[in-house]
Biopython code that builds the backbone (N, CA, C, O; Angstrom):
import numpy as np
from Bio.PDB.StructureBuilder import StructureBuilder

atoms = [
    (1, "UNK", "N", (109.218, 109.067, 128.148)),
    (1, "UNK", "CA", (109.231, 109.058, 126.690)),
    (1, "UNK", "C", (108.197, 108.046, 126.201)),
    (1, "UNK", "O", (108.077, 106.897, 126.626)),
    (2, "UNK", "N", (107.417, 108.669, 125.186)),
    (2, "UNK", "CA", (106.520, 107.605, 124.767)),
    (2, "UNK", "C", (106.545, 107.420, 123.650)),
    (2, "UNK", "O", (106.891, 108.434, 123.043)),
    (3, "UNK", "N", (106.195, 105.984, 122.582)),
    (3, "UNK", "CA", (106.551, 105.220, 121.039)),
    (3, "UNK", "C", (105.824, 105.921, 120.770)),
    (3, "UNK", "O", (105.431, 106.791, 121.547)),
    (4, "UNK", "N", (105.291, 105.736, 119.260)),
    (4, "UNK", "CA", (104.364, 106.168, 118.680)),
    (4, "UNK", "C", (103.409, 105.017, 118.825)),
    (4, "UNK", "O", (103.590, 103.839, 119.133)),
    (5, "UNK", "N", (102.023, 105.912, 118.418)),
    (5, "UNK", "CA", (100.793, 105.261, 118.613)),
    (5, "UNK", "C", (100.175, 104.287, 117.695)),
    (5, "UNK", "O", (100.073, 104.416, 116.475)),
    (6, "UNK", "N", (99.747, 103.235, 118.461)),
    (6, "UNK", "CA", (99.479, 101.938, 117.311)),
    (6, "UNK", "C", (98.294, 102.062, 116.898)),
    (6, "UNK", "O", (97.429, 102.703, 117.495)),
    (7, "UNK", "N", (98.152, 101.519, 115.936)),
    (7, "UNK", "CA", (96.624, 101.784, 116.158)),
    (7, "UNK", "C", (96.579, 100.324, 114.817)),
    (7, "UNK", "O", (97.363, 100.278, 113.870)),
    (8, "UNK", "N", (95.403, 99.206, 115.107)),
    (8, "UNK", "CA", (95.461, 98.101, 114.394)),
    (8, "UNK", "C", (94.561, 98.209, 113.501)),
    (8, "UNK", "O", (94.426, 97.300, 112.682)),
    (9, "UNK", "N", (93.990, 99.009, 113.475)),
    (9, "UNK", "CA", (92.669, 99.604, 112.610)),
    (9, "UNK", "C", (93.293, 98.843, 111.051)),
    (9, "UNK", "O", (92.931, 97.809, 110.490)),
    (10, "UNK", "N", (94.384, 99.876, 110.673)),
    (10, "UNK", "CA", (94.591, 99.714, 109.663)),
    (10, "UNK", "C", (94.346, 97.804, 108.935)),
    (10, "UNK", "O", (93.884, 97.327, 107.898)),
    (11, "UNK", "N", (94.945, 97.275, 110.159)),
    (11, "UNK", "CA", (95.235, 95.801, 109.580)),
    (11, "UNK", "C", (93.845, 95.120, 109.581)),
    (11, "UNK", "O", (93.591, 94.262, 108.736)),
    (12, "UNK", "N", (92.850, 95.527, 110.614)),
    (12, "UNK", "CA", (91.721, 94.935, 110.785)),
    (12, "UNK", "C", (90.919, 95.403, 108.940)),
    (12, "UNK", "O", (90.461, 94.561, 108.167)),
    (13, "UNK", "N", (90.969, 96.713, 108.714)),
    (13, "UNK", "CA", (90.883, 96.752, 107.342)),
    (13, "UNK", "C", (91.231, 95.900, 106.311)),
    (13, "UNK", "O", (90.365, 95.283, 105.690)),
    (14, "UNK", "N", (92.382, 95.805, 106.069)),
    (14, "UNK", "CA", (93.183, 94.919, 105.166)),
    (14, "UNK", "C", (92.894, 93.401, 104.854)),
    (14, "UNK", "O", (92.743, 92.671, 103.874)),
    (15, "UNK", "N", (92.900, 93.333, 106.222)),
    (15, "UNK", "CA", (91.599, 91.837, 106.237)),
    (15, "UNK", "C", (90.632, 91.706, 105.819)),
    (15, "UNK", "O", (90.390, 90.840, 104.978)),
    (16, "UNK", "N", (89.621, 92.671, 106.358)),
    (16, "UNK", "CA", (88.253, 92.588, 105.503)),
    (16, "UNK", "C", (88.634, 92.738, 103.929)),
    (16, "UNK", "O", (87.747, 92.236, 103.240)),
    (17, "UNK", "N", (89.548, 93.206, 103.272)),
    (17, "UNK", "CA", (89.472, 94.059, 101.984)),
    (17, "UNK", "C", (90.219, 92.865, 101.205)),
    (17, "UNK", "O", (90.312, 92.879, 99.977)),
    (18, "UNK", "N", (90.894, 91.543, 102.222)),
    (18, "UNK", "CA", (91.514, 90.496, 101.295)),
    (18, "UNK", "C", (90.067, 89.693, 101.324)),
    (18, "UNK", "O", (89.721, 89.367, 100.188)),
    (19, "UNK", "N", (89.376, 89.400, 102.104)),
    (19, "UNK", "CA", (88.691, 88.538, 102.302)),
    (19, "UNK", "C", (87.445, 89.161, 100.801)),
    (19, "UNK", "O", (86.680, 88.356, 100.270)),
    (20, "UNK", "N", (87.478, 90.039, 100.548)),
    (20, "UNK", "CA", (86.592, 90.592, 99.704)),
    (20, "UNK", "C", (87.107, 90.535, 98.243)),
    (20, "UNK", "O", (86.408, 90.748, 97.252)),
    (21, "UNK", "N", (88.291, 90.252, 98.243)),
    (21, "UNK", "CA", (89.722, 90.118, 96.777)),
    (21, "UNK", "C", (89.556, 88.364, 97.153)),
    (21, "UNK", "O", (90.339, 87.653, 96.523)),
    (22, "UNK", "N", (88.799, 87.794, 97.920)),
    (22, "UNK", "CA", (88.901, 86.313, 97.464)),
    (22, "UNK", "C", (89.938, 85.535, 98.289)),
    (22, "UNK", "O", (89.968, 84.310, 98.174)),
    (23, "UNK", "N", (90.952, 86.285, 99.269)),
    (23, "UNK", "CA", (92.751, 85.671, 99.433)),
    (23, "UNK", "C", (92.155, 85.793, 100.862)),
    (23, "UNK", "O", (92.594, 86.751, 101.498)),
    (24, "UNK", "N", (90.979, 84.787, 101.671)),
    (24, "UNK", "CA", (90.621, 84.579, 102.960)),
    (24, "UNK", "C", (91.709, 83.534, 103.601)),
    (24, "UNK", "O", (91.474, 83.212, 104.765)),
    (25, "UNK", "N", (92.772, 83.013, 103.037)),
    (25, "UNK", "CA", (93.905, 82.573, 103.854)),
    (25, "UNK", "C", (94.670, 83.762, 104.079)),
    (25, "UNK", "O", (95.134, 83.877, 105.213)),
    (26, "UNK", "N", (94.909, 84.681, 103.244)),
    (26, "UNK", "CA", (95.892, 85.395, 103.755)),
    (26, "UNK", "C", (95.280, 86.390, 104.923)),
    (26, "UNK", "O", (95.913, 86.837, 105.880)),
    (27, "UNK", "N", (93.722, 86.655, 104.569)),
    (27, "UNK", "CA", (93.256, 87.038, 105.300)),
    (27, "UNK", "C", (93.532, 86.605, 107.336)),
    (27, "UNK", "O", (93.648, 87.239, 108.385)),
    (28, "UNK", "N", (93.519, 85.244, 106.909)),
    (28, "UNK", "CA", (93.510, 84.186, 108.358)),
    (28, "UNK", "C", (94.607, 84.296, 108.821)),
    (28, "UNK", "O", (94.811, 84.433, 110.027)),
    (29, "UNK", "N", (95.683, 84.248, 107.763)),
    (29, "UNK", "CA", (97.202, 84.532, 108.472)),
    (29, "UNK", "C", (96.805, 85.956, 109.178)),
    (29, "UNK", "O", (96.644, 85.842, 110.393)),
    (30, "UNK", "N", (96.671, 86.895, 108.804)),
    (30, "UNK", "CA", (97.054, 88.368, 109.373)),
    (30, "UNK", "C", (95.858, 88.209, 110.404)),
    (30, "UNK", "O", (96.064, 89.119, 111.207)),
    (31, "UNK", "N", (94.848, 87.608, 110.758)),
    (31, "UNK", "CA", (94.049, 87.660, 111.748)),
    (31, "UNK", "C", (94.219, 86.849, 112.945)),
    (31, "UNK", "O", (93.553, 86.985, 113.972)),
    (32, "UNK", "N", (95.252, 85.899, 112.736)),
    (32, "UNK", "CA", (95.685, 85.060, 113.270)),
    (32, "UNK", "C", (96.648, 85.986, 114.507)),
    (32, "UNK", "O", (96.560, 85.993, 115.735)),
    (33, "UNK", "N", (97.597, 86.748, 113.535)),
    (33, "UNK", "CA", (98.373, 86.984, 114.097)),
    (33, "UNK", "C", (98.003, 87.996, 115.379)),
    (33, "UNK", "O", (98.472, 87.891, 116.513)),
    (34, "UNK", "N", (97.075, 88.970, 114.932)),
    (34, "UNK", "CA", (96.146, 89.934, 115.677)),
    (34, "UNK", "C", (95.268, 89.401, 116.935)),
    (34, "UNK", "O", (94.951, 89.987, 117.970)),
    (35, "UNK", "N", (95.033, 88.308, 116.562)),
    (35, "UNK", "CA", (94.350, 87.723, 117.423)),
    (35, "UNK", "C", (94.086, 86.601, 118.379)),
    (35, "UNK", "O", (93.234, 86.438, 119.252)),
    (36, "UNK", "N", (95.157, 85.827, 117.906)),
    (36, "UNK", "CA", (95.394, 84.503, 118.221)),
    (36, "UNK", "C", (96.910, 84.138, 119.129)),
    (36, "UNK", "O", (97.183, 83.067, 119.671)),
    (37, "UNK", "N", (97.527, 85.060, 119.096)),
    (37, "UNK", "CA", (98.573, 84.781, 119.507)),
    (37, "UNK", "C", (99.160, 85.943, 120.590)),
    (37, "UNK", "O", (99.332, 87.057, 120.094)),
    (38, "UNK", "N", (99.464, 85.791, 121.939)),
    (38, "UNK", "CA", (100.242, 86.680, 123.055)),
    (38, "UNK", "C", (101.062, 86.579, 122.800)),
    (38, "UNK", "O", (101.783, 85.582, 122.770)),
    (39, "UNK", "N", (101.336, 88.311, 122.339)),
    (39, "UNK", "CA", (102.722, 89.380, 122.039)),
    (39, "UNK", "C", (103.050, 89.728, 122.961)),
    (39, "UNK", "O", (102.201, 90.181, 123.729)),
    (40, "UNK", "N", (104.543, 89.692, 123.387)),
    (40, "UNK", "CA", (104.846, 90.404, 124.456)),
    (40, "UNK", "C", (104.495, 91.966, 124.378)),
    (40, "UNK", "O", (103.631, 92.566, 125.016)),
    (41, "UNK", "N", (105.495, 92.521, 123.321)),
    (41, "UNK", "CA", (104.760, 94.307, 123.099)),
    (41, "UNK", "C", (104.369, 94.411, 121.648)),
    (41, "UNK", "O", (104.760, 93.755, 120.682)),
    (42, "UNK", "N", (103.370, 95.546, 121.745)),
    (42, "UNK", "CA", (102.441, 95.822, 120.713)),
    (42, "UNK", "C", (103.703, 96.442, 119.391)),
    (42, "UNK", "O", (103.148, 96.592, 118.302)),
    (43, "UNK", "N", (104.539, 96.633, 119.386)),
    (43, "UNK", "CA", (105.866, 96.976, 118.611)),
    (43, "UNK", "C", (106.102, 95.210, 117.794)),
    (43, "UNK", "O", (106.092, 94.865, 116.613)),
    (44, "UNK", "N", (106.324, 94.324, 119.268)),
    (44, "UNK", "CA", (106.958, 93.262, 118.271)),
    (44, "UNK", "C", (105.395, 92.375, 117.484)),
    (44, "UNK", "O", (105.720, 91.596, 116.589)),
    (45, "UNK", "N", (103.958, 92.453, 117.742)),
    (45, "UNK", "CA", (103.031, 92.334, 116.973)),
    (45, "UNK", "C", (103.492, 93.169, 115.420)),
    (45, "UNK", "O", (103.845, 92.551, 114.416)),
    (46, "UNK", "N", (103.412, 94.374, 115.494)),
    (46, "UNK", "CA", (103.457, 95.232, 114.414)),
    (46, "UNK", "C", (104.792, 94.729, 113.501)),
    (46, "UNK", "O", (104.503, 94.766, 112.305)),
    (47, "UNK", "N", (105.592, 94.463, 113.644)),
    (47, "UNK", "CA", (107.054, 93.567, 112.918)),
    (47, "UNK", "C", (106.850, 92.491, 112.618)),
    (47, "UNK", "O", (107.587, 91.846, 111.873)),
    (48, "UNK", "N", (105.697, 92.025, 113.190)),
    (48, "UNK", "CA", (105.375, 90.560, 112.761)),
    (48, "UNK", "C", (104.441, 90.322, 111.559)),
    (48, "UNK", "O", (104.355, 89.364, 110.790)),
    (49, "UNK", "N", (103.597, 91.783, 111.651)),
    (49, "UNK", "CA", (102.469, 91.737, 110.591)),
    (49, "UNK", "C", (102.894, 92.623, 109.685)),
    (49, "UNK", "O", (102.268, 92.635, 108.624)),
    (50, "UNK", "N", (104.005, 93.553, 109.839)),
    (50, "UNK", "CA", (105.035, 93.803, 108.650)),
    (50, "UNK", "C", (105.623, 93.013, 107.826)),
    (50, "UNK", "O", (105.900, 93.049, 106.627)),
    (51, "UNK", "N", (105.824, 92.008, 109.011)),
    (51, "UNK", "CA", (106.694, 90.783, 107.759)),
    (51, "UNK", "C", (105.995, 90.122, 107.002)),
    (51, "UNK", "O", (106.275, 89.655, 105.898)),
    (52, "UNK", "N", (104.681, 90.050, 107.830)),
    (52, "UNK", "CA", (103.679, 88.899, 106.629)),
    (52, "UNK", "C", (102.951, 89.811, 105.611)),
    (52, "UNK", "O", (102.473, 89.270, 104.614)),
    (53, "UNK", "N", (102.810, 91.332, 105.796)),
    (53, "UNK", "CA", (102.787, 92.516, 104.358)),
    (53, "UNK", "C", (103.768, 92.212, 103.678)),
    (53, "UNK", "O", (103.406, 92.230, 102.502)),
    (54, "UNK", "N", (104.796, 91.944, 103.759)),
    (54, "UNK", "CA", (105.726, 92.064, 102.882)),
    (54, "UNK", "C", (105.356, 90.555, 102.124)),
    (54, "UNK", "O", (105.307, 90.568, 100.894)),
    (55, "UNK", "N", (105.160, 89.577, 102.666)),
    (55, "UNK", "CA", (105.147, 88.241, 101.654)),
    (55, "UNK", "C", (103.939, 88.276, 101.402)),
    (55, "UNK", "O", (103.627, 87.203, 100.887)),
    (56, "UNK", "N", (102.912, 89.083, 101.512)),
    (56, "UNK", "CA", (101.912, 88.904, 101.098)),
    (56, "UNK", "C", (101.893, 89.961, 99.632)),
    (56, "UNK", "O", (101.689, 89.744, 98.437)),
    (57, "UNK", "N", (102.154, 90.935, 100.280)),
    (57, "UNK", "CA", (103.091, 92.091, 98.831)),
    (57, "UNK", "C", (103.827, 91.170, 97.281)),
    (57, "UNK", "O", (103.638, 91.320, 96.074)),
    (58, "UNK", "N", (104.589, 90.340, 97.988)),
    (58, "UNK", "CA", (105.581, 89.860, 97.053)),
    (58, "UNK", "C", (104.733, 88.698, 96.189)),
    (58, "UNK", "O", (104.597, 88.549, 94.974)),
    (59, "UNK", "N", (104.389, 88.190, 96.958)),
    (59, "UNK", "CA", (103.339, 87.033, 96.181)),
    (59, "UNK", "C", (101.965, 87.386, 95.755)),
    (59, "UNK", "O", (101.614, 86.677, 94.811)),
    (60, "UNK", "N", (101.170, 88.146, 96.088)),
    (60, "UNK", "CA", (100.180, 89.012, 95.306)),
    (60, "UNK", "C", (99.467, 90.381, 95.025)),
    (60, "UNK", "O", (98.294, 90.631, 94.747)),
    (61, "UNK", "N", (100.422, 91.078, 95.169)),
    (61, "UNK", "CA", (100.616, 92.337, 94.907)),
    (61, "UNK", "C", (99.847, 93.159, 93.730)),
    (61, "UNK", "O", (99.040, 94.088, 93.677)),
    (62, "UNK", "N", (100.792, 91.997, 92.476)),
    (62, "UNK", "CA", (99.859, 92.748, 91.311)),
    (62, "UNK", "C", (98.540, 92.510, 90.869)),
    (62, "UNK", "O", (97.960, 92.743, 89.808)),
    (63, "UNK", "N", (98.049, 91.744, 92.439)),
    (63, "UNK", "CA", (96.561, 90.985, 91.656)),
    (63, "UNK", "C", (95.770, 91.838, 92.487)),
    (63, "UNK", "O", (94.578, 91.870, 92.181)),
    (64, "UNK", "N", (96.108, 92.503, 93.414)),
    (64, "UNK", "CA", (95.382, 93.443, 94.791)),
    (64, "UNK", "C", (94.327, 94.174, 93.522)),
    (64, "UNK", "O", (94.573, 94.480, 92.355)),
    (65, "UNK", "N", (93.143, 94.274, 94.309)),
    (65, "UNK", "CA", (91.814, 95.522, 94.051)),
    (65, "UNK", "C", (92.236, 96.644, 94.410)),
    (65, "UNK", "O", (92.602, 96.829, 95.570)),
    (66, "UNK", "N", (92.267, 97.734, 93.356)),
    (66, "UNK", "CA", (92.573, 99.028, 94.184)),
    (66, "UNK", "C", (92.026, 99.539, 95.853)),
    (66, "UNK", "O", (92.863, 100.144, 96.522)),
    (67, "UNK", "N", (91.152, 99.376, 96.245)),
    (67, "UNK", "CA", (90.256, 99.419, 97.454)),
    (67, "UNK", "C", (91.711, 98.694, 98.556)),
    (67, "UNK", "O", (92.193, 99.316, 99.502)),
    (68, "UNK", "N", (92.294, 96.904, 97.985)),
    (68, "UNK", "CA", (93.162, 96.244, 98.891)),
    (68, "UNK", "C", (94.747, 97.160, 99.070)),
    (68, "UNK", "O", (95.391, 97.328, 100.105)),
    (69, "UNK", "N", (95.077, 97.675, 97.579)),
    (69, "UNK", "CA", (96.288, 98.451, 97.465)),
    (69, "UNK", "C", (95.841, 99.498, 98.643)),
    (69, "UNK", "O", (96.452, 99.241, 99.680)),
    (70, "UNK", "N", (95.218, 100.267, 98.733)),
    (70, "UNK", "CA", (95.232, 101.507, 99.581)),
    (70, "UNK", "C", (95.266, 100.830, 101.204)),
    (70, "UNK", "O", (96.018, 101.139, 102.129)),
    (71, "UNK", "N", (94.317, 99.944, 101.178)),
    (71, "UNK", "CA", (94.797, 99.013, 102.268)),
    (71, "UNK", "C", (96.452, 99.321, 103.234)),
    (71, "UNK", "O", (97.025, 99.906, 104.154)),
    (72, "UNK", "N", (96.538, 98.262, 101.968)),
    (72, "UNK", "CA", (97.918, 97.370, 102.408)),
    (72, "UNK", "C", (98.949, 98.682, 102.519)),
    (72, "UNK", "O", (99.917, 98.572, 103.272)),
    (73, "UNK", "N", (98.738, 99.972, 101.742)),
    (73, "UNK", "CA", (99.393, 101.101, 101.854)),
    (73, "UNK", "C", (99.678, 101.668, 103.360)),
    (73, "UNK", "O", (100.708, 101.769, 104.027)),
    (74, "UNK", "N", (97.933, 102.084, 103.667)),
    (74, "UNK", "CA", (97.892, 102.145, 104.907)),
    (74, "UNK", "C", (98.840, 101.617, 106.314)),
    (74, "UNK", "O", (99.537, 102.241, 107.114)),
    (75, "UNK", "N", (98.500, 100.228, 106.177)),
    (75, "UNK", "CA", (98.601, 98.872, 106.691)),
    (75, "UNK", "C", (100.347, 99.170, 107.067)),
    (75, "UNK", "O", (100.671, 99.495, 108.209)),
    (76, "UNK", "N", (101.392, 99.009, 105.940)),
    (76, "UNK", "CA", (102.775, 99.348, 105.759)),
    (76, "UNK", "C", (102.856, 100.490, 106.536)),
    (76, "UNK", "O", (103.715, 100.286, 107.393)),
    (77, "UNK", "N", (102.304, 101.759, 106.668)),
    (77, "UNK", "CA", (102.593, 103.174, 106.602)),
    (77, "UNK", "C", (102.415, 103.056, 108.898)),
    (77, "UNK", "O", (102.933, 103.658, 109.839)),
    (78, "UNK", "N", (101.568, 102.120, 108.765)),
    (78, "UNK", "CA", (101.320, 101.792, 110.258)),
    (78, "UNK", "C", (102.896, 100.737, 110.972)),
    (78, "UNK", "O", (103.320, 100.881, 112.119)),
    (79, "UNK", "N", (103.336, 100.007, 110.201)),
    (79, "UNK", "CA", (104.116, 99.154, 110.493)),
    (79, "UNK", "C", (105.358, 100.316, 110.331)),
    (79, "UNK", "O", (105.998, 100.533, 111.361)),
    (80, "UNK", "N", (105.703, 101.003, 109.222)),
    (80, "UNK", "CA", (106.947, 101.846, 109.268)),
    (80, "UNK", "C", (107.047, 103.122, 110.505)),
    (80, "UNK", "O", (108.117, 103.489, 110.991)),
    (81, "UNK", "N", (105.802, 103.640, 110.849)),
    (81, "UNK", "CA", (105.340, 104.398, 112.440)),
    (81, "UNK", "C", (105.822, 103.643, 113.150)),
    (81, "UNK", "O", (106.879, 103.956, 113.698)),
    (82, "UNK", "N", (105.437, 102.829, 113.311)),
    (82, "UNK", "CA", (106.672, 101.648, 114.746)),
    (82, "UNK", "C", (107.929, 101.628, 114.377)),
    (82, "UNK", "O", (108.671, 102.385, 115.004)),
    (83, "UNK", "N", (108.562, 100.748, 113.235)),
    (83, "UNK", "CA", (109.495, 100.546, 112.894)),
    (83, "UNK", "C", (109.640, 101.247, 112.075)),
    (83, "UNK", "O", (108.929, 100.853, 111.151)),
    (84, "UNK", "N", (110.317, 102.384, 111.715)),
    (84, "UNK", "CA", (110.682, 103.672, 110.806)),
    (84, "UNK", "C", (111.688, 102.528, 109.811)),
    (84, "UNK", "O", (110.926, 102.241, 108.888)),
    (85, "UNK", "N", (112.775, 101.902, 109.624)),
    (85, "UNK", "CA", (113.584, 101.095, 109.068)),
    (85, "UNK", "C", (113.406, 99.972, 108.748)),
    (85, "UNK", "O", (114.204, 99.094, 108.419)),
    (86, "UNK", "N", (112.135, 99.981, 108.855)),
    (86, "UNK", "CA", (111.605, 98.403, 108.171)),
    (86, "UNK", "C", (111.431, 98.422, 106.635)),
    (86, "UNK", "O", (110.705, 99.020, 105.841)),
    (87, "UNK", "N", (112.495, 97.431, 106.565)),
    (87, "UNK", "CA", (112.620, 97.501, 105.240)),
    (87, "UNK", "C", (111.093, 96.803, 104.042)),
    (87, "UNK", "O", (110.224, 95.998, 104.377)),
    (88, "UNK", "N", (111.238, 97.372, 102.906)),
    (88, "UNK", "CA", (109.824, 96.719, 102.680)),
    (88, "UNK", "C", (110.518, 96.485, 101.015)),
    (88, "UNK", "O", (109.849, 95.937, 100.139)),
]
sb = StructureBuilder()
sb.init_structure("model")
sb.init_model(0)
sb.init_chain("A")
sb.init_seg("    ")
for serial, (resi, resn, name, xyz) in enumerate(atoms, 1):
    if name == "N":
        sb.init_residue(resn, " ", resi, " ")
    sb.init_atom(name, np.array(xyz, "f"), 0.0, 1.0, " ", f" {name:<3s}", serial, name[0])
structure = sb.get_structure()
């Protein structure tokens, strides 16, 4: 039996598209996480950068560039493919 397929694309996007909206910390958090840190599985990465969509959602959401919204759409739509019940 095999998960569904990850694919980080989306988040590597999202990054570039904060860093371009000006929010290059939040940018650093989510690149951080991608890159800086050994995940045991590519599932518990993806829950991790779900959770920091979500506080990144909650705290600047309504200031996103349309270009970052489709993003971060994406971005979520990749995190709920792993975790179908992740709440958002």
């Amino acid at each position: 039996m095999s998960g569904p397929v990850i694919s980080y694309a989306p988040f590597e996007e999202l990054i570039a598209s904060l860093r371009a909206d000006g929010l290059a910390g939040h940018a650093d958090r989510l690149h951080r996480l991608l890159h800086g840190v050994a995940w045991t599985t590519g599932s518990e990465l993806i829950g991790e950068l779900g959770q920091a969509l979500k506080d990144l959602a909650r705290d600047h959401g309504n200031s996103f560039s349309d270009s970052t919204r489709v993003r971060m759409k994406a971005a979520f739509e990749m995190a709920t493919r792993v975790w179908p019940d992740f709440p958002r």
